[in-house]
N, C-alpha and C positions, 0 to 999 in steps of 0.2 A: 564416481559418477559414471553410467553408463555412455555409450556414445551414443549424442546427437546430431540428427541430421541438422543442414542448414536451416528446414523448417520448421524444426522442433525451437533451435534458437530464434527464430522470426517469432516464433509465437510467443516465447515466455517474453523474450524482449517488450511483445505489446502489452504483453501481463504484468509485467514487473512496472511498466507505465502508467498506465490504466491506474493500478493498486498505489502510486506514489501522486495520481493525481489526484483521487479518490480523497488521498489522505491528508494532501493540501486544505482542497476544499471543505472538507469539514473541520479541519483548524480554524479557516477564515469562516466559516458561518458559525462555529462555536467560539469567537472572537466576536463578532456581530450580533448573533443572540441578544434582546434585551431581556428573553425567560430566563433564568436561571437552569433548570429542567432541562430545556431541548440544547441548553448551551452544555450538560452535562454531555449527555446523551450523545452530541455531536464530539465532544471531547474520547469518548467510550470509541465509536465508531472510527474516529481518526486511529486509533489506537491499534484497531483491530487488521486495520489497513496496512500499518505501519509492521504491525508483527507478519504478516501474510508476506508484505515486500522485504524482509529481513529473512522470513524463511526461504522463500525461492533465491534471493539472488545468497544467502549462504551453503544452498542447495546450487547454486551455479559455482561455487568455488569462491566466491566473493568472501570481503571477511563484513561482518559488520559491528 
């Protein structure tokens, strides 16, 4: 990994949160869901979230 500044890490830090809340909340609305459909869909989305925060923080040296 190349060297970052302090605000390179402020920033992914917000990002790598953001993207783990992200993917919270749509577990708990695709747990909530009484569609079948939009509770898929929210299942997909959490997913997506969940890969995006496994790329960056194994892109910070993180293992996951």
């Amino acid at each position: 990994m190349t060297n970052l500044t302090a605000k390179d890490l402020d920033v992914l830090t917000h990002v790598l949160t953001a993207e783990e809340m992200a993917c919270k909340k749509a577990r708990i609305y695709a747990n909530t869901l009484t569609d079948a459909a939009l509770a898929q869909e929210m299942e997909t989305i959490a997913g997506a979230h969940a890969e995006r925060f496994n790329a960056l923080y194994t892109l910070l040296g993180g293992k996951s």
